[in-house]
BAVEXKE-362482 format. One record per residue (C-alpha): residue number from 1; residue in one letter; x, y, z. Coordinates in Angstrom, 3 decimals. Each point is the difference from the previous one (the first is absolute). Example, Ala and Ser with C-alpha at 12.3 -4.5 7.8 and 13.67 -1.06 7.14 Angstrom:
BEGIN
+------+------+----------+----------+----------+
! resi ! resn !        u !        v !        w !
+------+------+----------+----------+----------+
!    1 !    A !   12.300 !   -4.500 !    7.800 !
!    2 !    S !    1.370 !    3.440 !   -0.660 !
+------+------+----------+----------+----------+
! end
This chain:
BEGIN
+------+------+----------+----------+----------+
! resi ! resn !        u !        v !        w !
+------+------+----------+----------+----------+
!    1 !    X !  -28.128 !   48.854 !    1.557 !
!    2 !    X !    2.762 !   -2.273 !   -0.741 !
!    3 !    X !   -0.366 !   -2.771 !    2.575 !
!    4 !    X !    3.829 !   -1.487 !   -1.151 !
!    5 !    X !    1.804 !    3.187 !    0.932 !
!    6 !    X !    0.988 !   -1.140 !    3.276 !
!    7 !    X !    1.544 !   -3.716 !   -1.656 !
!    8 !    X !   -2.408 !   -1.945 !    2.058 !
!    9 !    X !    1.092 !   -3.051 !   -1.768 !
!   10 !    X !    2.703 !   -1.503 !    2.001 !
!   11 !    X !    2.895 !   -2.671 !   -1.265 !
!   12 !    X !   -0.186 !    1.434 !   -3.840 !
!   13 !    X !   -3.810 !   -0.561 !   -0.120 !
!   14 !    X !   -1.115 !    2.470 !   -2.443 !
!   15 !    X !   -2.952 !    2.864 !    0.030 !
!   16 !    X !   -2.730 !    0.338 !   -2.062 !
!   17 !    X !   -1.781 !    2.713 !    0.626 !
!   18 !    X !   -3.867 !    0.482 !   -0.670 !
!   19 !    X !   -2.871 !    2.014 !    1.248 !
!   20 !    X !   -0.801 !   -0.047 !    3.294 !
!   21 !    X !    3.306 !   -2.290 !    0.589 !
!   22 !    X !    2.411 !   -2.566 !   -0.969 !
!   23 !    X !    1.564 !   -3.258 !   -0.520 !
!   24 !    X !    3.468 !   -1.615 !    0.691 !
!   25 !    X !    1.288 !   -2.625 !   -1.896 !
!   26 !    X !    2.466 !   -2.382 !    1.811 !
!   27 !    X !    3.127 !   -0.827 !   -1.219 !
!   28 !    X !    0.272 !   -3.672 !   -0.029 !
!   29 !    X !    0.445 !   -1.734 !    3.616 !
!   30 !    X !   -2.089 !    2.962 !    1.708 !
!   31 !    X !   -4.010 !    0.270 !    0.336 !
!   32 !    X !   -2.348 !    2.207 !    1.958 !
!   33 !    X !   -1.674 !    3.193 !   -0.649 !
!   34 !    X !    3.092 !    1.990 !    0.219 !
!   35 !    X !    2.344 !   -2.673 !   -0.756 !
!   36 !    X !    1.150 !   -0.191 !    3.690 !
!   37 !    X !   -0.094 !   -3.986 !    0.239 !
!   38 !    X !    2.214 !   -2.436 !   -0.838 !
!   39 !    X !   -1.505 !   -2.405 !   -2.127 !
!   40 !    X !    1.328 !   -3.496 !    1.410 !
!   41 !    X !    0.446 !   -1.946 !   -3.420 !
!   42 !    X !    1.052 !   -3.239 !    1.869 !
!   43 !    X !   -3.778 !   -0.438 !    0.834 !
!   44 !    X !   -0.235 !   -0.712 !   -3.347 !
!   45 !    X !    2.664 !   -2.990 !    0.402 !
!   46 !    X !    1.753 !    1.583 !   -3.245 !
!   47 !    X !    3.456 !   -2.757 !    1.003 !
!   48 !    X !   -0.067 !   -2.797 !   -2.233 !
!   49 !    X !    1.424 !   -3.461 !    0.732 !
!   50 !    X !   -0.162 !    0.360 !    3.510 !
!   51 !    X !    1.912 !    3.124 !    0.384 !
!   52 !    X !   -0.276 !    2.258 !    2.497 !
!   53 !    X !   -1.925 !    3.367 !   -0.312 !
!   54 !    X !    2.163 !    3.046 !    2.318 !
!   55 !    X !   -2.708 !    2.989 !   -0.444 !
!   56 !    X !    1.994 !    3.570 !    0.572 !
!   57 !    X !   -1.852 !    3.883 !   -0.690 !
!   58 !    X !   -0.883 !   -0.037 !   -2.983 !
!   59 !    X !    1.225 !   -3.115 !   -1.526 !
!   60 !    X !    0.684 !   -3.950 !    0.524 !
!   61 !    X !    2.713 !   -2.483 !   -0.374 !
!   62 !    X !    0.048 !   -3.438 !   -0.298 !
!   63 !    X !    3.433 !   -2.289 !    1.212 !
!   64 !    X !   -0.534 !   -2.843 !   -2.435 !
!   65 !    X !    1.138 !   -3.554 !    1.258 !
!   66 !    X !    2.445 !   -1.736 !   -1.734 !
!   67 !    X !   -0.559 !   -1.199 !   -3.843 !
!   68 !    X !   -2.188 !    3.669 !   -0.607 !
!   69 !    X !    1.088 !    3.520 !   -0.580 !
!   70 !    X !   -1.781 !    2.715 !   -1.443 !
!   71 !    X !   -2.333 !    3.044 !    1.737 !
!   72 !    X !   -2.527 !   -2.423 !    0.962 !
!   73 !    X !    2.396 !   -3.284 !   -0.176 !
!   74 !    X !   -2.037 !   -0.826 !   -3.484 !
!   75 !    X !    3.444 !   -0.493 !   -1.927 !
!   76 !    X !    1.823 !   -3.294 !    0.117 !
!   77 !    X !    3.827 !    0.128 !    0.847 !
!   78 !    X !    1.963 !   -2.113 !   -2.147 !
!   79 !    X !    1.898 !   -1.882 !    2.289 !
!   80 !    X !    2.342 !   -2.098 !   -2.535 !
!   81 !    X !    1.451 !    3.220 !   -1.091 !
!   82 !    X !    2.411 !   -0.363 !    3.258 !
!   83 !    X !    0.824 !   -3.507 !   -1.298 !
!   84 !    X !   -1.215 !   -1.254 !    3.590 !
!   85 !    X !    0.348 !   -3.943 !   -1.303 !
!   86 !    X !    3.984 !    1.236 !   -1.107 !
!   87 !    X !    2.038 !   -2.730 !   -2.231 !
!   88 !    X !   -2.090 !   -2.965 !    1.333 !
!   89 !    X !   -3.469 !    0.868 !   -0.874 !
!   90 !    X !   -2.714 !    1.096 !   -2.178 !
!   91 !    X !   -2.215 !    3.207 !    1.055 !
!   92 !    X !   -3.524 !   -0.273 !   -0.945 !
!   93 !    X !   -1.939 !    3.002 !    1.436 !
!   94 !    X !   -3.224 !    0.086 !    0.965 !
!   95 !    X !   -2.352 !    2.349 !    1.301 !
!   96 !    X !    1.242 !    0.972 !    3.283 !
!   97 !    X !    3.097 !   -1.800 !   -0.166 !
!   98 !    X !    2.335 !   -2.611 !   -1.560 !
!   99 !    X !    0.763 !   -3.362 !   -0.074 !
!  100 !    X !    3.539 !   -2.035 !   -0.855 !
!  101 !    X !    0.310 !   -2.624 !   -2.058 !
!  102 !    X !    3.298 !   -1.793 !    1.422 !
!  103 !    X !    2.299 !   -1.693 !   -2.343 !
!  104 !    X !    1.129 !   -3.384 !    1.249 !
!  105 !    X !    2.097 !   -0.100 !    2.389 !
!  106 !    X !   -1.262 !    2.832 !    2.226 !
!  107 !    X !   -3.501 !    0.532 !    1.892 !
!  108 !    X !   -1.735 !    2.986 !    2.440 !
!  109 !    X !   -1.851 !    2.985 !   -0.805 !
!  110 !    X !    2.522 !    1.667 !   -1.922 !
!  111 !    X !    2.214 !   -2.895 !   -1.362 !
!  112 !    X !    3.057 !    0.665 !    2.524 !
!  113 !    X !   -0.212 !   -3.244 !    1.914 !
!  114 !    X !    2.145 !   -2.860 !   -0.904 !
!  115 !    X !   -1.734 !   -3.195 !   -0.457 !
!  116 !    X !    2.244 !   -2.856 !    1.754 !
!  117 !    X !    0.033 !   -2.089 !   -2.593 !
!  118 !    X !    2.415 !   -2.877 !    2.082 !
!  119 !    X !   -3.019 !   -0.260 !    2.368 !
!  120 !    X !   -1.551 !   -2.191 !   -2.311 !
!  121 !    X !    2.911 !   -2.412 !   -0.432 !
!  122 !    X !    0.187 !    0.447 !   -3.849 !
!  123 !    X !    3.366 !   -1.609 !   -0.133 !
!  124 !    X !    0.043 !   -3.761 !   -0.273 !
!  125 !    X !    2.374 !   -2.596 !    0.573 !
!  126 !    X !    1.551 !    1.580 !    3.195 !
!  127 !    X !    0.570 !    2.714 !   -2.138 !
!  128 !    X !    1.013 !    3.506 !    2.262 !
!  129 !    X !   -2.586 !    2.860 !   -0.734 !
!  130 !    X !    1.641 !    3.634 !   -0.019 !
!  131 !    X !   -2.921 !    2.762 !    0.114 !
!  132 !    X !    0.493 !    3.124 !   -1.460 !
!  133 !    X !   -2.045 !    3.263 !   -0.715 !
!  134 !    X !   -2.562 !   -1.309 !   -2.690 !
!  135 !    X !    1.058 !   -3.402 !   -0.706 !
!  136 !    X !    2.351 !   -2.920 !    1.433 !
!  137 !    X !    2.498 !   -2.520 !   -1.069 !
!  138 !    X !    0.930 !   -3.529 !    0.924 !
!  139 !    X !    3.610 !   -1.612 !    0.586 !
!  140 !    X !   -0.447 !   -3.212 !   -0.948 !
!  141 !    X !    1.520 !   -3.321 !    1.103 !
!  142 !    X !    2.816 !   -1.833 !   -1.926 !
!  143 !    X !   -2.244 !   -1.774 !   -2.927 !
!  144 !    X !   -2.995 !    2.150 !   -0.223 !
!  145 !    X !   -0.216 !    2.758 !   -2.353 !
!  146 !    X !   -3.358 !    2.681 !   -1.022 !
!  147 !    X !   -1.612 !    3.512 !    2.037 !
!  148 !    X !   -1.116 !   -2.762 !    2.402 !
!  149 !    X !    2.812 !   -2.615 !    0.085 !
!  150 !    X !   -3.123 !   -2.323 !   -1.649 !
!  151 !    X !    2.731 !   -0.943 !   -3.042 !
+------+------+----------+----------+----------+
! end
């Protein structure tokens, strides 16, 4: 008697037929006898770097945080390919994210904040400070001369 004739393997599971019975084999992401069960693979916490298992019939899928990509968020995105630190900065990427290195002039996460450089007082002398995006200049007083009116 040929025990598979009737496909008792569900969800692609096949038959292998031998005396006196026979034997599914699950597809991956389905277990049981007849191959009736989802298998819930998120039990095995297959998500790395904190992402977060969804388990679905048959299969899995993990939504990978920020800084990871890949099927199981195993693969490192590159984030320095966007040029995130733009004209201002460096990108150095790590795993799981980036960092900018900020010319001077500029500051923040991604190098877009302009440092105030007149907050400091740089000009001497009574000199005027002028801030602009990166850098600064003085107006200096009638007999003083230099970046800093210190001449």
């Amino acid at each position: 008697i040929d025990e598979c004739i009737n496909f008792p393997c569900a969800n692609n599971g096949t038959c292998h037929n031998f005396g006196g019975g026979y034997k599914c084999f699950c597809t991956e992401g389905w277990t049981r006898e007849n191959c009736e069960q989802d298998l819930d693979e998120c039990n095995r916490w297959p998500c790395e770097h904190n992402g977060v298992c969804q388990n679905f019939d048959g299969n899995f899928k993990c939504i990978c945080v920020d800084g990871w990509s890949g099927d199981i968020c195993d693969e490192d995105t590159d984030e320095c390919i966007d040029s995130p630190c733009g004209k201002n900065g460096v990108c150095q990427n790590f795993a799981g994210g980036y960092r900018c290195g900020c010319v001077d002039g500029w500051d923040g996460e991604d190098c877009d904040e302009d440092i105030d450089e007149c907050s400091t007082w740089p000009c001497e002398n009574d000199g005027a400070c002028l801030n602009s995006d990166g850098s600064y200049s003085c107006t200096c007083v009638e007999g003083w001369t230099g970046i800093n009116c210190d001449k």
